[in-house]
Backbone and ligand atoms as CSV (ligand in chain L), in Angstrom:
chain,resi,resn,atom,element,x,y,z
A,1,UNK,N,N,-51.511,72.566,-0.305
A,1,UNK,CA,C,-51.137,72.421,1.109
A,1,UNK,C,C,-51.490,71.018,1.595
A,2,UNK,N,N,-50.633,70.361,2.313
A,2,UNK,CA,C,-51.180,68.740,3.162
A,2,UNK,C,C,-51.931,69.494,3.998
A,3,UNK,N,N,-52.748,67.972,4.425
A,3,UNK,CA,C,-53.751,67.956,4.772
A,3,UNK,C,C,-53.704,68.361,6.211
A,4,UNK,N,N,-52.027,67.744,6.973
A,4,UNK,CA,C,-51.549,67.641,8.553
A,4,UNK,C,C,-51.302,69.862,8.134
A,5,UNK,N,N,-51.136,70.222,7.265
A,5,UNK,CA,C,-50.383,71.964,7.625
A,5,UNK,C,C,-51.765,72.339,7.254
A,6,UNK,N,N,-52.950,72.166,6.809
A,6,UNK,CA,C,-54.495,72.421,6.721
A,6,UNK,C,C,-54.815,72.175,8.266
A,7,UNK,N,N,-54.779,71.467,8.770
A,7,UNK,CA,C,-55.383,71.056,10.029
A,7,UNK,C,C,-54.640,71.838,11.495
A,8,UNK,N,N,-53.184,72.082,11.336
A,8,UNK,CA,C,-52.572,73.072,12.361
A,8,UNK,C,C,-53.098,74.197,12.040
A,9,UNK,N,N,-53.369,74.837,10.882
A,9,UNK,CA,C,-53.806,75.885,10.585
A,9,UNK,C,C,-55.291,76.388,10.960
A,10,UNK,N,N,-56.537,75.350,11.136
A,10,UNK,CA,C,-57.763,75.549,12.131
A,10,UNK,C,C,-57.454,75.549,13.002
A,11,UNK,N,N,-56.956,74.625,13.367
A,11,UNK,CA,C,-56.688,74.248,15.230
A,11,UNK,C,C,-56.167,75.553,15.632
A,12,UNK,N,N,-55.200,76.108,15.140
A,12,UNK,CA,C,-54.446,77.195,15.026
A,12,UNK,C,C,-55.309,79.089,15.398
A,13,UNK,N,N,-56.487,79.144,14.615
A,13,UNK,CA,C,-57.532,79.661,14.085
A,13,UNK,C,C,-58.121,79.768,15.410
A,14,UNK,N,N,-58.412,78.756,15.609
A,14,UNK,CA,C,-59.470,78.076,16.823
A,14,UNK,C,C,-58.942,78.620,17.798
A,15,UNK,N,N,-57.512,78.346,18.360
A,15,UNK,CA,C,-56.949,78.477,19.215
A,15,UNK,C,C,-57.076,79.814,19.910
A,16,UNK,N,N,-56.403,81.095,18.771
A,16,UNK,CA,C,-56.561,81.979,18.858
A,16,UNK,C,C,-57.532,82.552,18.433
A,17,UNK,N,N,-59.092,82.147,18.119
A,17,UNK,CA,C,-60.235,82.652,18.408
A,17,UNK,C,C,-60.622,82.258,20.291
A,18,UNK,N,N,-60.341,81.159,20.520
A,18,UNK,CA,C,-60.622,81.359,21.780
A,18,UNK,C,C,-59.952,82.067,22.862
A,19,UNK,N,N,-58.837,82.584,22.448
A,19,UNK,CA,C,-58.280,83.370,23.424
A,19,UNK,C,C,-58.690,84.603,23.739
A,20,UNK,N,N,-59.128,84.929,22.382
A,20,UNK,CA,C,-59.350,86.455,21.917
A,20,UNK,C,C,-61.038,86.580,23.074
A,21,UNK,N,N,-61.533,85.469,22.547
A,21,UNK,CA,C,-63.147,85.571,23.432
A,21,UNK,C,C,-62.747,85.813,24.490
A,22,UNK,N,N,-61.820,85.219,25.097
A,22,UNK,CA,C,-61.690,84.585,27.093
A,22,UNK,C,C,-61.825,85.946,27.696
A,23,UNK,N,N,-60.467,86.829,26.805
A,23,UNK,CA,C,-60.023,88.136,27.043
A,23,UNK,C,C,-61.391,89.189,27.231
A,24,UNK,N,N,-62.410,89.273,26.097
A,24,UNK,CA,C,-63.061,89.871,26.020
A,24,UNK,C,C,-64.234,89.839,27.085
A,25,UNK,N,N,-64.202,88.598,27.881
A,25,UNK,CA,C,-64.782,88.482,28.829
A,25,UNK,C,C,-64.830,89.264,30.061
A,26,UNK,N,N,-63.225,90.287,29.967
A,26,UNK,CA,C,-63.021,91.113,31.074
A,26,UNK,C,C,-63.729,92.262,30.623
A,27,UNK,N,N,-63.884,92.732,29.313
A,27,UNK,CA,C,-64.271,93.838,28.982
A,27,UNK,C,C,-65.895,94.319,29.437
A,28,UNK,N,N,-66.302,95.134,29.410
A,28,UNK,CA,C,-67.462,95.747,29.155
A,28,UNK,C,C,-67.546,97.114,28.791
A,29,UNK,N,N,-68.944,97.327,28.258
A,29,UNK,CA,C,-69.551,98.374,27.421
A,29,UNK,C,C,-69.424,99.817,28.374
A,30,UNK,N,N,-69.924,99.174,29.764
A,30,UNK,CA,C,-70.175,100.437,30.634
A,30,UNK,C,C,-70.374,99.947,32.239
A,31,UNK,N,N,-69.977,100.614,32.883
A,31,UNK,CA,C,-69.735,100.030,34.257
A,31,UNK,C,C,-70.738,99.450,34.799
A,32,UNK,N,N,-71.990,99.963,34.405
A,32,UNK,CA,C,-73.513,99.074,35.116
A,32,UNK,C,C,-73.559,97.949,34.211
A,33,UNK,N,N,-72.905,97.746,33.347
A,33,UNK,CA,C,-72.618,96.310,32.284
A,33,UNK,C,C,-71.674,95.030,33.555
A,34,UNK,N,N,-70.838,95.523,34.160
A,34,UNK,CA,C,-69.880,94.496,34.668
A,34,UNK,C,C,-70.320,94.984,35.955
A,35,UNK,N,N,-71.001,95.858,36.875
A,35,UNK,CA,C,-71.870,95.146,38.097
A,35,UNK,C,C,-72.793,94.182,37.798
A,36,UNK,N,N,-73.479,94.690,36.463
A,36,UNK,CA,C,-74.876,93.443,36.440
A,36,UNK,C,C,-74.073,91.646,36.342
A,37,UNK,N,N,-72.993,92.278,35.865
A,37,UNK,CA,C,-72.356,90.837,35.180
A,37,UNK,C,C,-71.989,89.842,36.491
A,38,UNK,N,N,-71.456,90.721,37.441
A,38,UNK,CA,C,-70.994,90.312,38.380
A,38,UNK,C,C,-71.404,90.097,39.518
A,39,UNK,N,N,-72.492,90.604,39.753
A,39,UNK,CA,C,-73.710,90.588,40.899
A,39,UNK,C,C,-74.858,89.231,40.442
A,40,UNK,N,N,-74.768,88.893,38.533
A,40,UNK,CA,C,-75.252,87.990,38.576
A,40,UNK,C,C,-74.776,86.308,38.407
A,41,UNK,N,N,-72.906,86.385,38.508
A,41,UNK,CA,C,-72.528,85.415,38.699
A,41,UNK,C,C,-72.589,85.042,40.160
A,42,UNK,N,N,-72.523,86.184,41.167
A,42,UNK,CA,C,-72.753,85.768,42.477
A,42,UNK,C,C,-74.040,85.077,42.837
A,43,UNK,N,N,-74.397,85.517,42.104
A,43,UNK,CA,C,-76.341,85.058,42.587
A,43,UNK,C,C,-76.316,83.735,42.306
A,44,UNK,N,N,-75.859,83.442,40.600
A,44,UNK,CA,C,-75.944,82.230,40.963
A,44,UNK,C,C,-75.246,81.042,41.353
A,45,UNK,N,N,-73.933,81.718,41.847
A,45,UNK,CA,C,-72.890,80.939,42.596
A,45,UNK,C,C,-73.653,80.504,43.993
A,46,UNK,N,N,-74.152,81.970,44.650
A,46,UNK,CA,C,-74.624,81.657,46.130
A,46,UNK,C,C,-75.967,80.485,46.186
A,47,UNK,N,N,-76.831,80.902,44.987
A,47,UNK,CA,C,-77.872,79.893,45.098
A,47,UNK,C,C,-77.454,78.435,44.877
A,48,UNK,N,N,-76.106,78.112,44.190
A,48,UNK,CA,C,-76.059,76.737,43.993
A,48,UNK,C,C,-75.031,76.378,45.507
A,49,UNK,N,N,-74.413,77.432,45.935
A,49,UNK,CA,C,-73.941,76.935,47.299
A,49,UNK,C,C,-75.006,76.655,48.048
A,50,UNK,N,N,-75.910,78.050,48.269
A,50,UNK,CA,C,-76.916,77.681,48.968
A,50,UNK,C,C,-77.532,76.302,49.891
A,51,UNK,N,N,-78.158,75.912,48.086
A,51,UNK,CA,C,-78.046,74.137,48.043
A,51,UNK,C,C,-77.523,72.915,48.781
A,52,UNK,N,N,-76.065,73.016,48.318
A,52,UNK,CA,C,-75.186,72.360,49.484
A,52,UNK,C,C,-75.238,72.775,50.994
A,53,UNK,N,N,-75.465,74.516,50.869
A,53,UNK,CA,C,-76.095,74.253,52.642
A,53,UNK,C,C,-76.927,73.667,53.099
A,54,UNK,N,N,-77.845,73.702,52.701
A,54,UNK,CA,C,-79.250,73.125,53.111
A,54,UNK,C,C,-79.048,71.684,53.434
A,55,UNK,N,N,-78.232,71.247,52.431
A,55,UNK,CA,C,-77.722,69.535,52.798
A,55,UNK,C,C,-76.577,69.268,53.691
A,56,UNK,N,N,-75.790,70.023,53.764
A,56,UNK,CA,C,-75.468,70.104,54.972
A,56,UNK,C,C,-75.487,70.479,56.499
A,57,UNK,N,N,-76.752,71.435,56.355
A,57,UNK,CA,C,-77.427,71.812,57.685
A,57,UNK,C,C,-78.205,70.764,57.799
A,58,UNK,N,N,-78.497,69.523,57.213
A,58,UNK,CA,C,-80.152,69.097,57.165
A,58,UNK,C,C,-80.885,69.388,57.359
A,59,UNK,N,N,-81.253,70.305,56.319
A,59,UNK,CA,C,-82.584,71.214,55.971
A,59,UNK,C,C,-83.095,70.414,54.801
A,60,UNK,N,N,-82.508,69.712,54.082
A,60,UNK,CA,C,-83.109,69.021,52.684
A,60,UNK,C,C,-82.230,67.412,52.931
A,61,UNK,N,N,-82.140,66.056,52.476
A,61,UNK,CA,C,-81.180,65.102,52.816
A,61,UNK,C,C,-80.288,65.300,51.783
A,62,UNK,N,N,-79.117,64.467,52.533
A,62,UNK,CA,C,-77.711,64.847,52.150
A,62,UNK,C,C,-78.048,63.595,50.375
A,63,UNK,N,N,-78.016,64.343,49.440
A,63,UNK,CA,C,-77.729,63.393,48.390
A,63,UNK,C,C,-76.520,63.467,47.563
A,64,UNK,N,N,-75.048,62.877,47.177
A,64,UNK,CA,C,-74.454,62.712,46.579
A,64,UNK,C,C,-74.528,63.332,45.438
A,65,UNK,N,N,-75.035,63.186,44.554
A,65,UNK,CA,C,-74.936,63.190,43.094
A,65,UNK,C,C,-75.503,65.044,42.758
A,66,UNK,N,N,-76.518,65.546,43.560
A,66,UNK,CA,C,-77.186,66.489,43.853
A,66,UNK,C,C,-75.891,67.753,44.318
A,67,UNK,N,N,-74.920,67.142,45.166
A,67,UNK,CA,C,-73.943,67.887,45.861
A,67,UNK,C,C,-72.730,68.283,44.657
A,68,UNK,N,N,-72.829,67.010,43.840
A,68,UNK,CA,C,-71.840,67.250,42.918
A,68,UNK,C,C,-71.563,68.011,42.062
A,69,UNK,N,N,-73.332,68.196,41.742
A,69,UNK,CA,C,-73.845,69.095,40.567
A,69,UNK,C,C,-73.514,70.083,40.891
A,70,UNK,N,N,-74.226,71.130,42.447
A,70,UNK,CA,C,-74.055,71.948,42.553
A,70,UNK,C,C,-72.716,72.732,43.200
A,71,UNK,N,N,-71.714,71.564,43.381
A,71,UNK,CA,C,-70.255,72.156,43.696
A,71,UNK,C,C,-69.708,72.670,41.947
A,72,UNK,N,N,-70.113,71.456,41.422
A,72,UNK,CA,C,-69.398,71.779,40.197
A,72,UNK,C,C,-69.561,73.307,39.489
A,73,UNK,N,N,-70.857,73.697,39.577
A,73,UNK,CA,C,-71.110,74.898,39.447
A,73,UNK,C,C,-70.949,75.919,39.993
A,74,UNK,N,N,-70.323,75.758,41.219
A,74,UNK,CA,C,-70.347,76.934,42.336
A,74,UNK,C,C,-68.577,77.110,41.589
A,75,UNK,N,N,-67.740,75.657,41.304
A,75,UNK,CA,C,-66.506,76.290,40.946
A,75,UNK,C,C,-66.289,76.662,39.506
A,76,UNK,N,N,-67.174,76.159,39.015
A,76,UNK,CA,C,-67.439,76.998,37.620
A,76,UNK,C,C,-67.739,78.502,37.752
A,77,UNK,N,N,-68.602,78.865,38.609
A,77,UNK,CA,C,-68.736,80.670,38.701
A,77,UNK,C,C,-67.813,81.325,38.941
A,78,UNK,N,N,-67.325,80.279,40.193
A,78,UNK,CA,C,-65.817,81.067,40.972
A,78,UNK,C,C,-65.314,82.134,40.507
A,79,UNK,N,N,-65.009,81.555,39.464
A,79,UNK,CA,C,-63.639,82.299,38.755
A,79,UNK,C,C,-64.337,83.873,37.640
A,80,UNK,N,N,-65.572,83.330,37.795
A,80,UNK,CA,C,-66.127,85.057,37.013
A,80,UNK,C,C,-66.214,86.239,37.410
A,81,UNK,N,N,-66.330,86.537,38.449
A,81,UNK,CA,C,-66.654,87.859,38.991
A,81,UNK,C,C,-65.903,88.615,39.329
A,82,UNK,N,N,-64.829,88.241,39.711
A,82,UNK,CA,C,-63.600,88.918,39.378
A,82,UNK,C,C,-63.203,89.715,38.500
A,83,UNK,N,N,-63.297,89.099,36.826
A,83,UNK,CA,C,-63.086,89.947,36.268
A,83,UNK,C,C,-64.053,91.410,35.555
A,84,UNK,N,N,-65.098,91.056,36.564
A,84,UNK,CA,C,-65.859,92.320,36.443
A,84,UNK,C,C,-65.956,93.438,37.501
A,85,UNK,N,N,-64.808,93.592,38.080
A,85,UNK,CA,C,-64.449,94.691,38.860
A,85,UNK,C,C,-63.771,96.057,38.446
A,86,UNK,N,N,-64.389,96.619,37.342
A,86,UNK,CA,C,-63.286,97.637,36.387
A,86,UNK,C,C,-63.135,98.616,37.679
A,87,UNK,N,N,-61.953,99.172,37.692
A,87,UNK,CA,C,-62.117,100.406,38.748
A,87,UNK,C,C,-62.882,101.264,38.669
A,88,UNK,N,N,-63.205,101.673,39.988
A,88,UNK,CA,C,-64.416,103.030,40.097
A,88,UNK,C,C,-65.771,102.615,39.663
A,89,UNK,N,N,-65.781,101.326,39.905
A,89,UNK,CA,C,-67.039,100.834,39.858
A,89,UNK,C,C,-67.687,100.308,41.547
A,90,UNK,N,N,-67.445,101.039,42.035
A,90,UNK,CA,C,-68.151,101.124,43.161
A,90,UNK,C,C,-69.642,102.076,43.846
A,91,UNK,N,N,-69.891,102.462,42.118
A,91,UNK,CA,C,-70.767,103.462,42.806
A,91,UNK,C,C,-72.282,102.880,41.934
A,92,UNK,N,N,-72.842,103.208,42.125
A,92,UNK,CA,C,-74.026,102.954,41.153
A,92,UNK,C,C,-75.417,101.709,42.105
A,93,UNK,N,N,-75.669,100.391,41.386
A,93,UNK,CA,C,-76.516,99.564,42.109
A,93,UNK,C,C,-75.479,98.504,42.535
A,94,UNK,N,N,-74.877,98.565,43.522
A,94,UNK,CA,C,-73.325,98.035,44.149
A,94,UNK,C,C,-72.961,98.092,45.254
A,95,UNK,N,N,-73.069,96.633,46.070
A,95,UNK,CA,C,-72.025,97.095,47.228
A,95,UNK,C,C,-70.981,97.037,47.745
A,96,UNK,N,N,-70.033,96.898,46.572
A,96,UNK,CA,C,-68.745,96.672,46.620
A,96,UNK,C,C,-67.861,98.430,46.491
A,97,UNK,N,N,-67.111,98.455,48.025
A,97,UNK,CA,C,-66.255,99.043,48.668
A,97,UNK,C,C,-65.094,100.168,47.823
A,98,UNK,N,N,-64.644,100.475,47.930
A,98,UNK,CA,C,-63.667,101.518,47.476
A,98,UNK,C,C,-62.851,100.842,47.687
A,99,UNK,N,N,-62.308,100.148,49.139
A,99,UNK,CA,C,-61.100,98.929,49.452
A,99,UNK,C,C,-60.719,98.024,48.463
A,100,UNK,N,N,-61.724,97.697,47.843
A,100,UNK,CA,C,-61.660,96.792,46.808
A,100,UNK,C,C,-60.151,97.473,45.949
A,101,UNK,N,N,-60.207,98.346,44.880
A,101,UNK,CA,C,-59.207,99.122,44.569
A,101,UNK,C,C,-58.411,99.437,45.405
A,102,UNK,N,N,-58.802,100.392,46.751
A,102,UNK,CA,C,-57.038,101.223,47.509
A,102,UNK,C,C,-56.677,99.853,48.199
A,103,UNK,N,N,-56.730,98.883,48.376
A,103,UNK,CA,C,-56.548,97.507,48.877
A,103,UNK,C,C,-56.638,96.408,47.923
A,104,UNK,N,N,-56.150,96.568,46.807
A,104,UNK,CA,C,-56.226,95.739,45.536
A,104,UNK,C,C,-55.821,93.888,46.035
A,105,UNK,N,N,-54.177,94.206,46.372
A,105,UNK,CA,C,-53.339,92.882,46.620
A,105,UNK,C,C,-54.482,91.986,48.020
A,106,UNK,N,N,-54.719,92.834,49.042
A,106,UNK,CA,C,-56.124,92.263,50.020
A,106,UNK,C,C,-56.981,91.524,49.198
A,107,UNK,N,N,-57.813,92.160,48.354
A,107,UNK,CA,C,-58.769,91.680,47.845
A,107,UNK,C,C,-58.363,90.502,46.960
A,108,UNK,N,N,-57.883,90.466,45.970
A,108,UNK,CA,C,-56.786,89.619,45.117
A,108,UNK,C,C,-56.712,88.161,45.631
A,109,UNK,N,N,-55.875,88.483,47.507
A,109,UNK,CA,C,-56.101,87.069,47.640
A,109,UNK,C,C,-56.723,86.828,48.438
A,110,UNK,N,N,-58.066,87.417,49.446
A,110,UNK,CA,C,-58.888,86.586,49.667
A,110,UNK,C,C,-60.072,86.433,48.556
A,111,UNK,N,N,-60.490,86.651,47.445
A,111,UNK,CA,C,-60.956,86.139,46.459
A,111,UNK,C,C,-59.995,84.748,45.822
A,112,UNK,N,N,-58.668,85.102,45.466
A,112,UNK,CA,C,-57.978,83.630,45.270
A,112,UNK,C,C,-58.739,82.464,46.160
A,113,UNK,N,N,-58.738,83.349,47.625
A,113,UNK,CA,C,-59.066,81.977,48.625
A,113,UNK,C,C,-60.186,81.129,48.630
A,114,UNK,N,N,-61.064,82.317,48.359
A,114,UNK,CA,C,-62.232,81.836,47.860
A,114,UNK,C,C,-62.968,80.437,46.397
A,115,UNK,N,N,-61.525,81.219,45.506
A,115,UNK,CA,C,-61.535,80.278,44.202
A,115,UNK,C,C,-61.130,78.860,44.618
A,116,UNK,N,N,-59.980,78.965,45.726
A,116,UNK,CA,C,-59.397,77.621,45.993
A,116,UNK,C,C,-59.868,77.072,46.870
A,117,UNK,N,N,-60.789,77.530,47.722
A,117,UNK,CA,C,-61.541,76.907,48.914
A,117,UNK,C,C,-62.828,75.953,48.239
A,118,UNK,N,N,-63.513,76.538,47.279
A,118,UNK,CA,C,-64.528,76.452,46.180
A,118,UNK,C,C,-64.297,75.127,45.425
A,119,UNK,N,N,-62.872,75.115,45.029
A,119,UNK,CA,C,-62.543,73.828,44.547
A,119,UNK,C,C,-62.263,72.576,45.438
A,120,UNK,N,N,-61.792,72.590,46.429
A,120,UNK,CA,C,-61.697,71.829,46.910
A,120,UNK,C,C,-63.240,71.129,47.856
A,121,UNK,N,N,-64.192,72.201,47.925
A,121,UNK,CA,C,-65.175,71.890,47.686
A,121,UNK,C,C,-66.573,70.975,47.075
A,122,UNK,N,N,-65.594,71.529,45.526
A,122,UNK,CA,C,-65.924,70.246,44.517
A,122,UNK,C,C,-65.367,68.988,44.597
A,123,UNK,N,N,-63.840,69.164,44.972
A,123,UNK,CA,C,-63.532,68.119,45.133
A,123,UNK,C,C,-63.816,67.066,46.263
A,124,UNK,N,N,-64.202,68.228,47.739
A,124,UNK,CA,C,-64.934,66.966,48.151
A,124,UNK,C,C,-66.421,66.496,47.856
A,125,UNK,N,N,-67.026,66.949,46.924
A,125,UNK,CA,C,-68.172,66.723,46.774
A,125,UNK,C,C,-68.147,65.138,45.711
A,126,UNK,N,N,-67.092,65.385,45.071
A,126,UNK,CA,C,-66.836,64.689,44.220
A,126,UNK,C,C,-66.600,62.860,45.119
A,127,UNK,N,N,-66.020,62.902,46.637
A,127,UNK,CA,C,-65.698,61.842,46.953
A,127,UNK,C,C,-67.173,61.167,47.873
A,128,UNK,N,N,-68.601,62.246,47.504
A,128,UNK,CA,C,-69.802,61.193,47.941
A,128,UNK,C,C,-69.600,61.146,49.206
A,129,UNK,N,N,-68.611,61.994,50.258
A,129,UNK,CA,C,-68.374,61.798,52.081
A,129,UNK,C,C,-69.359,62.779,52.034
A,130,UNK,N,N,-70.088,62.913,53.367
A,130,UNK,CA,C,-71.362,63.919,54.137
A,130,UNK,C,C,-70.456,64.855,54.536
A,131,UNK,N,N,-69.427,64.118,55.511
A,131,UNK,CA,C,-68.297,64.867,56.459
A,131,UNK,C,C,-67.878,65.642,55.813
A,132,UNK,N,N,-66.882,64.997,54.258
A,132,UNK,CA,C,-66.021,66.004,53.975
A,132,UNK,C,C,-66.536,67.398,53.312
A,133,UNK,N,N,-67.747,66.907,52.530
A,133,UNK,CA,C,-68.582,67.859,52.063
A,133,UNK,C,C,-69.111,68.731,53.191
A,134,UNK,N,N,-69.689,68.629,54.245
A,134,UNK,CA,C,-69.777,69.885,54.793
A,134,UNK,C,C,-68.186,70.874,55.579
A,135,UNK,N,N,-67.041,69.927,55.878
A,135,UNK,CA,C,-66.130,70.435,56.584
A,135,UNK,C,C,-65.768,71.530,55.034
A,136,UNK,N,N,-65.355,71.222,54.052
A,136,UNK,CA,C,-65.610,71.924,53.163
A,136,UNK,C,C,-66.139,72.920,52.392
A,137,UNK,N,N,-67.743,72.875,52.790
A,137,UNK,CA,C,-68.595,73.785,52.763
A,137,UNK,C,C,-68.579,74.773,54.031
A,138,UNK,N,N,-67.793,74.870,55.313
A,138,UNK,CA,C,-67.719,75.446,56.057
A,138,UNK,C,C,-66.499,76.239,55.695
A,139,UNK,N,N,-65.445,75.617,55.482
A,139,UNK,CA,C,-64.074,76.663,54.898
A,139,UNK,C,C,-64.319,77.748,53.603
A,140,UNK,N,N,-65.315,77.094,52.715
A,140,UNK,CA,C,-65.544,77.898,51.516
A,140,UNK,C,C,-66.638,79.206,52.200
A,141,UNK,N,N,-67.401,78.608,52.665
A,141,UNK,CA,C,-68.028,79.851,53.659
A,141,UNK,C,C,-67.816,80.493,54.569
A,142,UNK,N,N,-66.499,80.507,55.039
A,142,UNK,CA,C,-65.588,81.565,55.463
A,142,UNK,C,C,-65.095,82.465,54.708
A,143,UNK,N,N,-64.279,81.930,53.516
A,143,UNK,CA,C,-63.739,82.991,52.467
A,143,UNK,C,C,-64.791,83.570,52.312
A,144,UNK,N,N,-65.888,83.412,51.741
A,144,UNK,CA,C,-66.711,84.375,51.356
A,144,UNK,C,C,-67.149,85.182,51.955
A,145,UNK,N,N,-67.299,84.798,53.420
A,145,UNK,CA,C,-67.570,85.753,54.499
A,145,UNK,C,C,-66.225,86.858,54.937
A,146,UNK,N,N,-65.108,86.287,54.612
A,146,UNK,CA,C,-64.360,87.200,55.267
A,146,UNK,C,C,-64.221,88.398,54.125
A,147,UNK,N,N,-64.485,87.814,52.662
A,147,UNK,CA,C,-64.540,89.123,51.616
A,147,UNK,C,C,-65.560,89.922,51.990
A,148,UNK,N,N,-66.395,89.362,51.851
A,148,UNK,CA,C,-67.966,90.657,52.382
A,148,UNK,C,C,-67.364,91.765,53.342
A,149,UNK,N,N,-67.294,90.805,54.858
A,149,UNK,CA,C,-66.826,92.006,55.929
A,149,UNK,C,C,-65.938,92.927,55.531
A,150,UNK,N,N,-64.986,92.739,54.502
A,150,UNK,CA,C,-63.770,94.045,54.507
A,150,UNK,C,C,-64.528,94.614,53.177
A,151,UNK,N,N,-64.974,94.136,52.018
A,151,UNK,CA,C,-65.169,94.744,51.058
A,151,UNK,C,C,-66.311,95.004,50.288
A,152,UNK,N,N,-67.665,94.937,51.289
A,152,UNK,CA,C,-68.955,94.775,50.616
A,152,UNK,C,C,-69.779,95.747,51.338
A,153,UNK,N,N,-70.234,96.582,51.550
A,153,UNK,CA,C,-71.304,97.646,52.269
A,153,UNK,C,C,-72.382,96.901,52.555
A,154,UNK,N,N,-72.796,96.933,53.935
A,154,UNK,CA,C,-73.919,96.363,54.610
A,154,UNK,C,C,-75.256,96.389,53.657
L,1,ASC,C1,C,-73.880,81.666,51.326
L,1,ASC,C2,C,-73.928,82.848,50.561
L,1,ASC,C3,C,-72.872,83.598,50.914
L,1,ASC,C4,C,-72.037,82.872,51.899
L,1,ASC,C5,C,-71.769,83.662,53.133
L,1,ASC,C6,C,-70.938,82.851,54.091
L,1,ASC,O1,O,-74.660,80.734,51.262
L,1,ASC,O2,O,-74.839,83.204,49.672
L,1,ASC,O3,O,-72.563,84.774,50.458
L,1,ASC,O4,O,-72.782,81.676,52.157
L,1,ASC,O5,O,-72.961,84.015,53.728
L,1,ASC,O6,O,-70.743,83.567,55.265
């Protein structure tokens, strides 16, 4: 075999080993498996937002590089917790709603909003402004607030 039909053939390998993982990422063992999963990407999504609040309330000073870190990570979580919502997982150590399911397409996209509010987030964190970073951090903390109120138990 050449060396170029050896080398499509890992890449190849590779490719579809990583797909196969991504997928498996939705799965779990047992429903208190994908609350824990998902209660602990929030945690540490909220603590690295957190962060950026504090610098934007001035509670801590506003530092650049500090903001970047922790946007980058807040839109890195984003996108996890989602897929640990198997149905009928609303019962157990959880305070996520029944709505969640009989209101699927609701939930769907204010979580989208959330993902895309999140990024742009990063992205203003990314341009080193105070302004844009908190006007930012105020829109992303709406989405999240408006998911709670419809779909999270007090
Ligand atoms: C946070 C955090 C949330 C949101 C939400 C915004 O810092 O942990 O869940 O902001 O409180 O209303």
């Amino acid at each position: 075999m050449k060396l170029q039909q050896k080398l499509v053939k890992v890449v190849g390998a590779g490719l579809v080993g990583l797909l196969f993982s991504a997928g498996a990422q939705a799965q779990f063992a047992k429903p208190e498996d994908a609350i824990k999963y998902r209660k602990a990407a929030f945690t540490v999504m909220g603590t690295h937002f957190g962060r950026i609040g504090a610098m934007v309330q001035g509670r801590i000073p506003f530092n650049a590089q500090m903001a970047q870190a922790n946007a980058a990570i807040v839109e890195e979580l984003s996108r996890l917790p989602f897929d640990a919502f198997p149905q009928g997982t609303n019962t157990g150590d959880t305070r996520a709603k029944a709505e969640i399911w009989s209101q699927g397409d609701k939930w769907k996209t204010q979580s989208d909003n959330m993902v895309r509010a999140v990024a742009a987030l990063n992205a203003a964190a990314k341009t080193g402004n105070a302004d844009s970073l908190r006007a930012a951090f105020g829109q992303a903390g709406q989405t999240c607030k408006a998911c709670h109120d419809d779909f999270r138990r007090e």
